[in-house]
N, C-alpha and C positions, 0 to 999 in steps of 0.2 A: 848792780848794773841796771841801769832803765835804758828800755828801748819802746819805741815810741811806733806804731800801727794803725793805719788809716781804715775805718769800715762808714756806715752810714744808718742814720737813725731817720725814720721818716713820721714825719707831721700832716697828716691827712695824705693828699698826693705828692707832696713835696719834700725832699730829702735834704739833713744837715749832714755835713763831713763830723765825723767824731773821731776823735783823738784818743784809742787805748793805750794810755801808760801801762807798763807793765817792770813792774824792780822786783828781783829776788836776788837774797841772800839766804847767809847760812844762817839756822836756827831752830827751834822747834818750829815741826812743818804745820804752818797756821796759812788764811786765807786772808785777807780783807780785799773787801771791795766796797769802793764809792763811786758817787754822782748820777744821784738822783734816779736809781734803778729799778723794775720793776721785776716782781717776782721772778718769773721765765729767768732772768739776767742772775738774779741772784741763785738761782738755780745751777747757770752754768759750769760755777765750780764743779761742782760733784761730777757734770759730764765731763768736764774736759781734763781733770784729776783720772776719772777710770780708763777716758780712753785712749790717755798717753801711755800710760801702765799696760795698756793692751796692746798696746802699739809698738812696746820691748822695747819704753826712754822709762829709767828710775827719776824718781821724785824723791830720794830719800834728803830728808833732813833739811827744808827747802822752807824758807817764810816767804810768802807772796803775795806782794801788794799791789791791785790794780783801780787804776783811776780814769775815767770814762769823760771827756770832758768834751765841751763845756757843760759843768754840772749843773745849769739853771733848765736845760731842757731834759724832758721827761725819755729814759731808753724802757723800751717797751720790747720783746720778741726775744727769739732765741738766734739769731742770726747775726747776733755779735760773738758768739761761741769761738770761731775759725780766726777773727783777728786775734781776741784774746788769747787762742792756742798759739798761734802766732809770732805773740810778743814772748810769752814764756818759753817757747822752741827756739826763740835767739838768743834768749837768757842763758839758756842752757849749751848755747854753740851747737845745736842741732840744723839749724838755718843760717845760710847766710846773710849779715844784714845789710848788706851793699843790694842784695840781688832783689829787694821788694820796694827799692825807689819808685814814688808817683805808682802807688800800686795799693787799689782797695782791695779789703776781704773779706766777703758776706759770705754764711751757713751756718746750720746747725752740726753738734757732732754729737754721735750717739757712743753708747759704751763700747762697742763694738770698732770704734776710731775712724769710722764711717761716716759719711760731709751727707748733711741728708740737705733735701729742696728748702727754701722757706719761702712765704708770699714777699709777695711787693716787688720781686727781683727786677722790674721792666722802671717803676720810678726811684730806686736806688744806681741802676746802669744808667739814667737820663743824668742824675745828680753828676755822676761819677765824671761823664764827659765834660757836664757843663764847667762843674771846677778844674778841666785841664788834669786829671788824672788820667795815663796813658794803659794803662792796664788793671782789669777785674780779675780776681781769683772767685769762683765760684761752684756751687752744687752740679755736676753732672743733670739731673733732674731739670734744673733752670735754665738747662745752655740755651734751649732752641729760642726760648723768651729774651734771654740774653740778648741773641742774636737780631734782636728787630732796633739796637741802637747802632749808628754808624760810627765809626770814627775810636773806636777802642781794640785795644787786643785782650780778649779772652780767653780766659783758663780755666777749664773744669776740671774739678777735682773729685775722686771717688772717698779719700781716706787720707788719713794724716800722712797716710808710708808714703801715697800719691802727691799727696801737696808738698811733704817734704824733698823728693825724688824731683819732681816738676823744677820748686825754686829752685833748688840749688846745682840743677845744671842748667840753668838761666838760658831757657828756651827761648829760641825766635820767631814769635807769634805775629803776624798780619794784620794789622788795622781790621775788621769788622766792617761787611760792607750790607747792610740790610737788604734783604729782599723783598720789601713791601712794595708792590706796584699799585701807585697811587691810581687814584679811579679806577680799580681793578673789576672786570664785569660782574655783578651781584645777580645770586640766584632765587628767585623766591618760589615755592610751591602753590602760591594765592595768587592772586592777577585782579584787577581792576573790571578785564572782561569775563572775570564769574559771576557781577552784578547784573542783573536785570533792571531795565528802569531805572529810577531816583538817579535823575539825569543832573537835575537841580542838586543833589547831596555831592557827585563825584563833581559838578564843577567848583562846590564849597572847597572841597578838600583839596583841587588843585592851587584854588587861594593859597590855603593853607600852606600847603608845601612851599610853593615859589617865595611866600612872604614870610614867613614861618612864625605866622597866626594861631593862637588858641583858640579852638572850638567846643561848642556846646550841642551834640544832637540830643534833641527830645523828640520822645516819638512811645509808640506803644508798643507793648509785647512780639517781638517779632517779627519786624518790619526794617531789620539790617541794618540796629546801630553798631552793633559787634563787630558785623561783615565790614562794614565800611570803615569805620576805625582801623579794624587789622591791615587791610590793604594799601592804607596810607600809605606804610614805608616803604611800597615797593614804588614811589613817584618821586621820593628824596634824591636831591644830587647823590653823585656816588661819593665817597668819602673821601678826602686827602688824605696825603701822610700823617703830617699834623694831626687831623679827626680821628685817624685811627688809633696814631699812638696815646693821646688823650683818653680813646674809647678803653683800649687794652691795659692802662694805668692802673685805673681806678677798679678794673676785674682782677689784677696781677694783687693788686693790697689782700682782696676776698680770695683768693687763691680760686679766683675762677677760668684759668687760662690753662685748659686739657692740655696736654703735651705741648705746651709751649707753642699751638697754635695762634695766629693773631687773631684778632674780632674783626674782621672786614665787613659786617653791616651793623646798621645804623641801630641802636636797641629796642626795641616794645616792649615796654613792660607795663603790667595788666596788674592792675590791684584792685581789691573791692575794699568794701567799709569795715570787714573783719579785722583786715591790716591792724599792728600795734603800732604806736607812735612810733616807737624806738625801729620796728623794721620801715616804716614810711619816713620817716626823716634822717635813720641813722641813728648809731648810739654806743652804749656799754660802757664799761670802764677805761676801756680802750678805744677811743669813738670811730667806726667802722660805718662805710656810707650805707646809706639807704636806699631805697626804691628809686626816692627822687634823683637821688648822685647816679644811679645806673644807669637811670632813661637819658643821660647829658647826652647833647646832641641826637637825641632821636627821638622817641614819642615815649610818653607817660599818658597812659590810658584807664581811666578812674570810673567802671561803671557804678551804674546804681550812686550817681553823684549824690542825691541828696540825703541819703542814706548816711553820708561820710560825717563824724563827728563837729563839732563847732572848731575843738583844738585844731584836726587835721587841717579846713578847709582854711582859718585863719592864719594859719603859721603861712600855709600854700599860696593867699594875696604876696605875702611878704618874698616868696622866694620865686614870683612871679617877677617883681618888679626887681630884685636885684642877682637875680640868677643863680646865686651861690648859697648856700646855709654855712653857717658859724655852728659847730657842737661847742659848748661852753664846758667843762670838767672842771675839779677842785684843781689840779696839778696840770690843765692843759688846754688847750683849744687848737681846736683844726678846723679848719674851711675845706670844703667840699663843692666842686660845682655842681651848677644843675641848671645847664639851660637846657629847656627839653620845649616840645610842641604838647600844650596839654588837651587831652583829645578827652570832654570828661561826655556820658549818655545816663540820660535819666529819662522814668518815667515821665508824662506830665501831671500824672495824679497816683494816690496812693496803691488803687485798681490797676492803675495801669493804661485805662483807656478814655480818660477824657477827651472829646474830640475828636474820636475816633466813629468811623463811618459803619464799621465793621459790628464794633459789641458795644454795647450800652454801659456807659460811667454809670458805679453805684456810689461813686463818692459826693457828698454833700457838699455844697459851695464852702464853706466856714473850713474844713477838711482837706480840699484842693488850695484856700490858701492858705493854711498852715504850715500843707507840704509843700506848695512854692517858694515860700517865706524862710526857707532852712538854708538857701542859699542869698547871701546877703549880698547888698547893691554892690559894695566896693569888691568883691569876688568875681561879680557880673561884670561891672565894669571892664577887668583885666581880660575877658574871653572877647575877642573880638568878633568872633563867627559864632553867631545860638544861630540855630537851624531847626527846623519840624520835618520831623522825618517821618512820611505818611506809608503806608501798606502802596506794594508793586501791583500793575493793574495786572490781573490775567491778558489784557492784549500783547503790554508788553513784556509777558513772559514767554509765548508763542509769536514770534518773530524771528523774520529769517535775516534783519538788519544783522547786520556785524559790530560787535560790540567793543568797542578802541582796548587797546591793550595796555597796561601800568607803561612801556616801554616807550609808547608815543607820547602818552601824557608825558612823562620823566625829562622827555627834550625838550616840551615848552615850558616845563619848570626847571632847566638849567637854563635854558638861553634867559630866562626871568631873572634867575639869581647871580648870573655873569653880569648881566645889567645892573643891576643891586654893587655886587663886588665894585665894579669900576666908580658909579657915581660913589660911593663911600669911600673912595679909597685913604683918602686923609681924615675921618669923621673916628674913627677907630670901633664901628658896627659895620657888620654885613648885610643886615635886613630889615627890610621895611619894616619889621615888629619892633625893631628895639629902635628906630627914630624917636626922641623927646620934641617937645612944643618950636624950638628950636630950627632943630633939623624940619621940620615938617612944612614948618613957614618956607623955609629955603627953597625945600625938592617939590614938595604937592602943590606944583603949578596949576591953576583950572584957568580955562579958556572962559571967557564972559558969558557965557549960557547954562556952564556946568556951576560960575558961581552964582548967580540968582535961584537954579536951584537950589544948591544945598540951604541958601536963606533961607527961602523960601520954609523949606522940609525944617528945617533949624526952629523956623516959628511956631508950625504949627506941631511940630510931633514934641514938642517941647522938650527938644537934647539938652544936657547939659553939654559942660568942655569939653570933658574922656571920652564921649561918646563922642561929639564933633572929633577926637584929633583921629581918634579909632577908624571911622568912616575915611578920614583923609586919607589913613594907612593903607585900607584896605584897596580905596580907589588906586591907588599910588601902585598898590602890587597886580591889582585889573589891569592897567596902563600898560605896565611893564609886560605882563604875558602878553598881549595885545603890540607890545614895542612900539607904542604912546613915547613921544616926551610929555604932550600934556596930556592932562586929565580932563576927558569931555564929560557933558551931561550921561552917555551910556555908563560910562565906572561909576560914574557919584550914583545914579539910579538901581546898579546891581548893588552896589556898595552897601546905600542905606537897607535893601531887601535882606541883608543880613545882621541885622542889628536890631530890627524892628518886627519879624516874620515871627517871632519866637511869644512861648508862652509867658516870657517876663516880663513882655512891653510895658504890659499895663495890668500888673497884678491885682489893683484895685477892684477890676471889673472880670468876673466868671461867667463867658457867654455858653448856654451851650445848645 
């Protein structure tokens, strides 16, 4: 007898429907299994042989053949265990098999005939809807994660007795109605008003945010490139549905979602030059995302930039301009996003203090451009905002000014990016950053005074293209917080101040 069980195989963040066959006859009790399994899978027998046994169903005398299909894609995890029990529990007339129509089964089962948690459960329950499956059987451990997709009825299970007991008095379970409340208020412990001064650095970063701009602070030892980078996120829109359940995805694969809470803010993550390839890009034999895939949609923050190897920084141009990384494997490939804001802060010499008013550069001119020289033009290129981030003056650290708060900044970089939303609405981008040559010519309107400057500045600061379209972008997103339809001479002149203020301009020449 074959009976035929729907569970879910996943490919980076994305799930395929799999097909466990499962035939037993009489014979000497042997196992097989195919299509294209990985270890943990082939392992399964042994759990799900002990813990039917334990669970008081006999196996005697039983040949069992199971086939996993479509066999051209790679099953990886042990969370095919529960369909597989599944199909042989109807083999056996243990199950009935009218009652698990349009009905997927993901978990693991241990000896003990116990459904334990497994990762991924949030983009195997996204799959499960999307192909019109009406009901998940799942891990108790998973429910609350479960619980952030709409539109299904869920069923946790503790134990085989329990899955068994469940199906077969064919319960009547509720559609699943999420509790996620979009743009829900974010709390952060940092604030934009724990800055002193570097007036000029928080209105860089509100660029940033509204247009969602990569930046570059340079600056010396302790003059609040850290500080500012961290506080970034508390000025980001607050996150949609959408944003969230993409955010909690790619953490549910890593099995990073504590009791089945959701991620309702945005991500920071902080990596220095130690980082190994495989944790900054992703990896292993089972390709699991990296640094880059976890900052999606929020900030990836790279201190000690130039410090970072040739491999990491070059692979990083590429996943700049296409937002996603490919992991390539013998038997597999998976895509992972990664659009993030890259927030990278470097010294600007090896000392630390070139430039600086404070302590005396001991680094030799031939030594400052070597160390400049580590970050290469077309990397540069891609950062739209290099910035010089100088030492806080004592004046303005004793001041009884009142110092604006992340929460005010935050509404003139939503009304920025609502504006953004609507002119794209057909363009299939949300943000001045990802506009191409294209789009740019269309939106970055300049008024007759704002274009003879940028020529102007275009001749003599000798820009190339990237750098002209980059400024347009930037002006483009100045306008918009501003709520400009055009672009005047004041955004092109902030605009270029960020592109040209920094120690790259002109690496040639070492003044000090």
């Amino acid at each position: 007898m074959l009976s035929i069980v729907n569970t879910i195989a996943l490919e980076g963040i994305e799930g395929t429907i799999i097909e466990v066959q499962v035939d037993v006859s009489a014979g000497i009790p042997h196992w097989d299994m195919v299509g294209m399994l990985g270890t943990s899978i082939k392992e399964s027998k042994e759990r799900i042989s002990v813990a039917i046994k334990n669970s008081g169903i006999k196996l005697v005398g039983k040949k069992i053949s199971v086939n996993l299909a479509p066999a051209e894609i790679k099953k990886e995890g042990s969370s095919f265990d529960l369909a597989i029990a599944v199909g042989l529990l109807i083999n056996l007339g243990i199950i009935k098999k009218e009652n698990i129509i349009s009905s997927i089964f993901i978990g693991e089962i241990s000896y003990n005939g116990n459904i334990n948690s497994v990762n991924g459960i949030l983009p195997m329950c996204l799959t499960a809807q999307k192909h019109g499956f009406k009901r998940v059987y799942i891990p108790t451990g998973n429910l609350e994660e479960a619980k952030l997709v709409n539109g299904l009825e869920i069923v946790n299970v503790d134990s085989l007795k329990d899955l068994i007991l469940k199906i077969n008095s064919n319960l009547s379970i509720e559609k699943n109605v999420s509790k996620i409340k979009e743009n829900a208020e974010e709390e952060y412990d940092i604030d934009f008003a724990d800055i002193y001064g570097q007036e000029k650095a928080k209105r860089a970063l509100e660029i940033v945010a509204a247009g969602n701009h990569h930046c570059l602070l340079i600056g010396a030892p302790g003059v609040g490139k850290t500080m500012l980078a961290k506080r970034l996120i508390t000025i980001f829109p607050k996150l949609s549905y959408d944003e969230i359940i993409e955010i909690t995805k790619i953490n549910s694969i890593l099995g990073n979602i504590n009791e089945g809470k959701i991620i309702n803010k945005r991500p920071f993550i902080e990596v220095n030059s130690n980082i190994t390839l495989a944790a900054f890009l992703g990896g292993g034999r089972n390709p699991m995302p990296g640094a880059i895939s976890l900052a999606n949609l929020g900030v990836l923050f790279m201190d000690e930039f130039a410090e970072f190897d040739i491999k990491k920084l070059e692979n990083l141009r590429t996943i700049l301009d296409s937002h996603t990384i490919k992991l390539d494997r013998v038997q597999n490939s998976v895509i992972y996003p990664c659009k993030f804001v890259l927030i990278a802060a470097m010294n600007p010499c090896p000392c630390g203090y070139f430039g600086s008013q404070d302590k005396k550069c001991t680094c030799s001119e031939t030594k400052i451009k070597r160390y400049l020289s580590k970050i290469s033009g077309p990397v540069l290129d891609r950062i739209d905002i290099q910035l010089n981030i100088t030492n806080v003056k004592y004046s303005e650290i004793n001041t009884n000014r009142k110092l604006e708060k992340s929460k005010d900044i935050r509404k003139r970089v939503e009304i920025a990016r609502q504006i953004q939303k609507s002119r794209f609405i057909n363009e299939g981008i949300t943000t001045n950053s990802e506009m191409n040559s294209k789009q740019i010519k269309k939106y970055c309107v300049l008024d007759l005074e704002s274009k003879k400057l940028l020529e102007k500045l275009y001749i003599k600061m000798n820009f190339n293209i990237r750098t002209y379209n980059n400024i347009l972008k930037i002006a483009r997103t100045i306008a918009d917080l501003d709520e400009k339809e055009i672009i005047d001479t004041s955004c092109i002149a902030e605009a270029v101040q960020y592109k040209v203020d920094n120690k790259f301009y002109n690496k040639g020449s070492v003044e000090r």
